[in-house]
KEVO-456062 format. One record per residue (C-alpha): residue in one letter; residue number from 1; x, y, z. Coordinates in steps of 0.02 Angstrom, whole numbers, padded with zeros to 5 digits. Layout:
BEGIN
NODE:A:NUM:X:Y:Z
...
***
This chain:
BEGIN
NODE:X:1:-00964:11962:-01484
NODE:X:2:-00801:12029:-01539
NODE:X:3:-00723:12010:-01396
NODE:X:4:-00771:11831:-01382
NODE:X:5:-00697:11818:-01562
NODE:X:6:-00540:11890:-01493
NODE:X:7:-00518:11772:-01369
NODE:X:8:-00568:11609:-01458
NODE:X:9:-00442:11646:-01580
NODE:X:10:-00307:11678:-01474
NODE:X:11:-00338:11510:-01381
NODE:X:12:-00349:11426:-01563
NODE:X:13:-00184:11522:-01575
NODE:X:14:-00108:11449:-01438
NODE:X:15:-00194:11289:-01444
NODE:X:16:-00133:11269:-01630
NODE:X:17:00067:11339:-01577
NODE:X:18:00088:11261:-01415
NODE:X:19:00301:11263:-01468
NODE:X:20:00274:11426:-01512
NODE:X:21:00199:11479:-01340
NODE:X:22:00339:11399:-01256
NODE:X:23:00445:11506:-01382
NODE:X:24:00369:11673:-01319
NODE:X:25:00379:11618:-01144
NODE:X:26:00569:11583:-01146
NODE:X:27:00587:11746:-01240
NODE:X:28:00501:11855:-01127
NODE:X:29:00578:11756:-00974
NODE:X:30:00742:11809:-01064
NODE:X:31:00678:12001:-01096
NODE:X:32:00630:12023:-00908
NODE:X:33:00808:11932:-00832
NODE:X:34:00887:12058:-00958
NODE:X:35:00807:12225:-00899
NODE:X:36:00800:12186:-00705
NODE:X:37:00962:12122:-00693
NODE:X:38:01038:12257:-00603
NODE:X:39:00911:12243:-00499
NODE:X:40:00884:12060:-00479
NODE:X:41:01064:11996:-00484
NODE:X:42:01122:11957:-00326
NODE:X:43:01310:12027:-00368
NODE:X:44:01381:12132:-00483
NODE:X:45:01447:12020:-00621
NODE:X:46:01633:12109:-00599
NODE:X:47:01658:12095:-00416
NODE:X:48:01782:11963:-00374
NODE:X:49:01770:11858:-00243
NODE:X:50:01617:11836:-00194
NODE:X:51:01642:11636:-00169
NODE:X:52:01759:11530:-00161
NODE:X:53:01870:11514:-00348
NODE:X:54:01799:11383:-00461
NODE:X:55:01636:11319:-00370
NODE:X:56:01495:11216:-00438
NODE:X:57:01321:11248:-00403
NODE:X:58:01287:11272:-00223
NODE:X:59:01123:11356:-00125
NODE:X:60:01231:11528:-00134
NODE:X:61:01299:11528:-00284
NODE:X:62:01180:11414:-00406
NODE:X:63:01281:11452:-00572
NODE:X:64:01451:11415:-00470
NODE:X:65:01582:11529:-00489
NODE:X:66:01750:11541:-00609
NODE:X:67:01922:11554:-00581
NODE:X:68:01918:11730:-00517
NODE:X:69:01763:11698:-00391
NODE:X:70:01645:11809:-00486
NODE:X:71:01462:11759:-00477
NODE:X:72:01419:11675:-00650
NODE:X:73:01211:11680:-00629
NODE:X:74:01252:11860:-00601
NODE:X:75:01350:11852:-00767
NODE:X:76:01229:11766:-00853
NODE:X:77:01089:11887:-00806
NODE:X:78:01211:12018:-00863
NODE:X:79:01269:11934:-01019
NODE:X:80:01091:11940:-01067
NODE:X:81:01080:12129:-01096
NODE:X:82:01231:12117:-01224
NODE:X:83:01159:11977:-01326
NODE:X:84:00996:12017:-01335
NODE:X:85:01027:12229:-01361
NODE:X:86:01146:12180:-01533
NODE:X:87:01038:12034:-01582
NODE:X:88:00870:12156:-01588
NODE:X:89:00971:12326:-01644
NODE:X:90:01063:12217:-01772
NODE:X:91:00905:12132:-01841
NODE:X:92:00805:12271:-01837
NODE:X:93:00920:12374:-01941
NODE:X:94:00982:12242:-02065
NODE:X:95:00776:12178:-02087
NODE:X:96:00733:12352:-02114
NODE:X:97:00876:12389:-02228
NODE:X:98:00847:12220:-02315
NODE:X:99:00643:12269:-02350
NODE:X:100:00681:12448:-02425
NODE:X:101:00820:12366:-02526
NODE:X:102:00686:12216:-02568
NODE:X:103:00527:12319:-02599
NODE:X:104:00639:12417:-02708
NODE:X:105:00684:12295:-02822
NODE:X:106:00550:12188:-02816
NODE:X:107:00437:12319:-02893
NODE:X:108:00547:12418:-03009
NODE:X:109:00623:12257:-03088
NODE:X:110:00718:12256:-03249
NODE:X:111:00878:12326:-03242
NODE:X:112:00885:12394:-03065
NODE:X:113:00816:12215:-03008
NODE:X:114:00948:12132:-03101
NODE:X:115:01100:12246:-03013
NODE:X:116:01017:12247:-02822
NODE:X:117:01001:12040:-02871
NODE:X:118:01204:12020:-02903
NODE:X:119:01246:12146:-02789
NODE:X:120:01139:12040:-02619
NODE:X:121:01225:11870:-02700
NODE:X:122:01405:11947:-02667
NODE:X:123:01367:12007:-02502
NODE:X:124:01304:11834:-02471
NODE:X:125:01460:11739:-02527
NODE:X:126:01572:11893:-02428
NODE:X:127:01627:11814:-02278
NODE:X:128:01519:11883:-02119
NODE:X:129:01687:11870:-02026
NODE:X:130:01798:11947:-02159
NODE:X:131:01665:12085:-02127
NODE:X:132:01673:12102:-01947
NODE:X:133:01869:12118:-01942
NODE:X:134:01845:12273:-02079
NODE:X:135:01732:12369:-01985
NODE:X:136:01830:12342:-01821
NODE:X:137:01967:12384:-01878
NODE:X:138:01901:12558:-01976
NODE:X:139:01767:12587:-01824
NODE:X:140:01850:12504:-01688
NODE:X:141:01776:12383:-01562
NODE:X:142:01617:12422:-01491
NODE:X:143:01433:12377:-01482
NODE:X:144:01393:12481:-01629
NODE:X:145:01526:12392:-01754
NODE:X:146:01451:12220:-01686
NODE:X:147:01288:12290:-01720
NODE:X:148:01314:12336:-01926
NODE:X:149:01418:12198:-01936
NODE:X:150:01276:12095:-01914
NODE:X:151:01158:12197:-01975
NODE:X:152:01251:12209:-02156
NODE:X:153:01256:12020:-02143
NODE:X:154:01062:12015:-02135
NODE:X:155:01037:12122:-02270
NODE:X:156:01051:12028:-02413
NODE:X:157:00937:11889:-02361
NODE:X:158:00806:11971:-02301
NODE:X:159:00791:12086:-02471
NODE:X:160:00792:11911:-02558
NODE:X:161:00646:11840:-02471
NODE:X:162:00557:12022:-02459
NODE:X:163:00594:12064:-02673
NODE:X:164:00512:11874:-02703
NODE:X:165:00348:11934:-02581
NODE:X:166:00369:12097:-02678
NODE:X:167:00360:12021:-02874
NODE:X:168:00211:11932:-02814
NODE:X:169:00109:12077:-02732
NODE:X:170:00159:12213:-02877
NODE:X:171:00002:12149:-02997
NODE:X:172:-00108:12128:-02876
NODE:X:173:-00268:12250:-02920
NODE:X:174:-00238:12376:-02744
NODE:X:175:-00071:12408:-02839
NODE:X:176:-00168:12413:-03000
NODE:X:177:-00282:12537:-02916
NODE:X:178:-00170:12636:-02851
NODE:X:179:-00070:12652:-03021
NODE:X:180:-00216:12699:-03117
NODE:X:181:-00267:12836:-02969
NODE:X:182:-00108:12929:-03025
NODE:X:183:-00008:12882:-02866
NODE:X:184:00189:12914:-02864
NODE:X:185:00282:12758:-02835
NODE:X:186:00384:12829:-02669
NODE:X:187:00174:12819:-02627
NODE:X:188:00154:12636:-02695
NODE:X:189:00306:12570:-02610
NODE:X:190:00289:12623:-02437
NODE:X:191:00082:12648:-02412
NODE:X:192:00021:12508:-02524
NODE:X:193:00127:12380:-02540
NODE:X:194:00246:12369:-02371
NODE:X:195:00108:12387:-02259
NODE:X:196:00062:12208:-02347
NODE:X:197:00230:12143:-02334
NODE:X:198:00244:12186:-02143
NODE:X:199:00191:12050:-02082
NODE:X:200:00322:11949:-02182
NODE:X:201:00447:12070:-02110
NODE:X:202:00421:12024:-01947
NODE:X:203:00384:11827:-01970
NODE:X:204:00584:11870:-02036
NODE:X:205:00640:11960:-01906
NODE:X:206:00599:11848:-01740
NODE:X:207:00670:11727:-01849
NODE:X:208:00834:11819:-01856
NODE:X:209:00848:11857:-01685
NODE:X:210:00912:11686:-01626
NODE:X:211:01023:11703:-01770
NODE:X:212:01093:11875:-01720
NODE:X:213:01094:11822:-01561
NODE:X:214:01225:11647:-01593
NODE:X:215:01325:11766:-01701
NODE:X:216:01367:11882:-01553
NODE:X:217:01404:11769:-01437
NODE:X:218:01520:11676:-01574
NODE:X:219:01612:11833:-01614
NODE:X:220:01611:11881:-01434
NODE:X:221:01704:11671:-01404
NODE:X:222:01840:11734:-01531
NODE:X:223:01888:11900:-01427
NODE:X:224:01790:12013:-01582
NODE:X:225:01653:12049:-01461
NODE:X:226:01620:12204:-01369
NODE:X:227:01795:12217:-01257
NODE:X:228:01763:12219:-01058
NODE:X:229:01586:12192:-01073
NODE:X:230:01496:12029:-00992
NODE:X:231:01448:11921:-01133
NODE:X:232:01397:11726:-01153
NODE:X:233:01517:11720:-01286
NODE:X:234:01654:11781:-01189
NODE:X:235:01626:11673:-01053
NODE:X:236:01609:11522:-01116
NODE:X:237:01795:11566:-01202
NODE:X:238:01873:11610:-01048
NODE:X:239:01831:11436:-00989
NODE:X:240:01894:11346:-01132
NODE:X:241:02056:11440:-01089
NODE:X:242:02070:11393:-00925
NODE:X:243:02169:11251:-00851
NODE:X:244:02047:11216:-00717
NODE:X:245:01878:11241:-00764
NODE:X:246:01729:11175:-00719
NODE:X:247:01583:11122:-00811
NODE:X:248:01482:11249:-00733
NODE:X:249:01589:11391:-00796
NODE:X:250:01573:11335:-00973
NODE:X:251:01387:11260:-00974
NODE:X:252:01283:11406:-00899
NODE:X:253:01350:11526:-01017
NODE:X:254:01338:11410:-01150
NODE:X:255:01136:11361:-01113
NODE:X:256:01090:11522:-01110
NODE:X:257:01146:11546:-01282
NODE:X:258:01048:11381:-01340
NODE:X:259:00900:11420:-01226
NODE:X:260:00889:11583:-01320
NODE:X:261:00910:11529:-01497
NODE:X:262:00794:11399:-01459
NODE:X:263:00658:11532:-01381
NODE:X:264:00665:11646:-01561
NODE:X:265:00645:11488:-01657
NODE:X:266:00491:11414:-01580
NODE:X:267:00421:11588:-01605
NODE:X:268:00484:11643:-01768
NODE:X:269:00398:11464:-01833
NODE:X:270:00244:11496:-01748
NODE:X:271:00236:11658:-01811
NODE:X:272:00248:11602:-01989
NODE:X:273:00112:11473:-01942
NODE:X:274:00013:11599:-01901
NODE:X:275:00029:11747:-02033
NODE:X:276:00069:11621:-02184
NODE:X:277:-00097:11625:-02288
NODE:X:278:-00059:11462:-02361
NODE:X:279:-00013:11374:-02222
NODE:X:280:-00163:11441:-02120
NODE:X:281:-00277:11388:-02275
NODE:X:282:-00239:11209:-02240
NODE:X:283:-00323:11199:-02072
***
């Protein structure tokens, strides 16, 4: 019986989130081009002339080529590994950053919540960009700056969403419980009440990763990007600078960027759908 319980609710799951399905599948579509790519690709995105300069879509080359005859489906399979590498280290450090910062706060209150509060609402009107030029400029550029550039720029707004989940959950009687038990808060925080809030925490972060992802390849179409490194980003700038482009140039690059934002929404909503107790309640 359980395992018949299993499965009827994952096809209520999918039946319920078909979006969402078609969310995962783009994602995981996206995750396998990424990881086989030097595998897969048929060139390496750097060699040049491997076609003719500035092709469309033929049989040989189905992306077409740019202005230097590289192979742009093998730069779009490559472009892949940047994006998607900073989007997930950058969300992944900035959400769990965010929930510490959130959990914190959340369940201390008073004073502390009051400074953490004013503290996320200045990092949220400080300019993401402003931010990016600091740290490349102190660090340098690399994938690590673009990667707590973002990450600071999660921060604050995933400790806002996490501290409201928090001041919720703190009188709830398994916090009760454990206060009266005599447990330390370090104990309460991080065994009782974000094992409750995980599930928020990754609703969150899928829904950051499209986010992430558009942010990279936006800083990578204004030359802050990671430098001689295949990006969409990049790309897609190097054929807005061109005299002769083609549309191909530009719109691969460019699709893969909206295909993949697209792919992390679908799924970050579905996920919500899913793990939301109030939205599950009303069906």
């Amino acid at each position: 019986m359980p395992k018949v319980s299993r499965r009827h609710r994952l096809w209520r799951i999918v039946r319920d989130n078909p979006l969402g399905m078609i969310g995962l599948a783009i994602v995981l579509v996206l995750v396998l081009v990424a990881v086989s790519a030097p595998l897969t690709a048929p060139y390496s995105p750097d060699d040049l002339l491997v076609g003719p300069k500035l092709l469309g879509p033929t049989g040989k080359h189905p992306f077409g080529t740019d202005d230097l005859g590289r192979d742009m489906l093998s730069r779009v399979m490559f472009g892949a590994r940047i994006s998607l590498m900073v989007g997930l280290f950058a969300v992944v450090f900035g959400t769990l950053v965010g929930s510490v910062v959130g959990i914190v706060a959340g369940y201390v209150g008073g004073i502390v919540d009051a400074i953490v509060s004013r503290i996320v609402d200045m990092m949220i009107a400080f300019p993401a960009l402003l931010l990016l030029l600091i740290l490349r400029q102190v660090m340098g550029p690399s994938a690590q700056t673009l990667i707590i550039a973002i990450g600071i720029a999660i921060i604050p707004g995933v400790a806002r969403v996490v501290r409201g989940e928090v001041v919720s959950q703190r009188n709830n009687q398994y916090v009760e419980a454990a206060v009266t038990l005599g447990a330390a808060t370090p104990r309460i925080l991080f065994f009782h009440i974000a094992p409750n809030i995980a599930a928020l925490a990754i609703i969150v972060m899928t829904s950051l990763l499209g986010t992430a992802v558009l942010a990279e390849a936006a800083l990578s179409f204004l030359g802050l990007g990671i430098p001689s490194s295949v990006t969409w980003g990049g790309d897609v700038n190097a054929a807005r600078l061109s005299q002769h482009a083609t549309i191909a140039w530009a719109f691969f690059p460019g699709a893969a960027i909206a295909l993949t934002v697209l792919g992390f929404s679908l799924f970050g909503d579905a996920l919500r759908d899913v793990f939301d107790p109030r939205l599950r309640s009303q069906r």
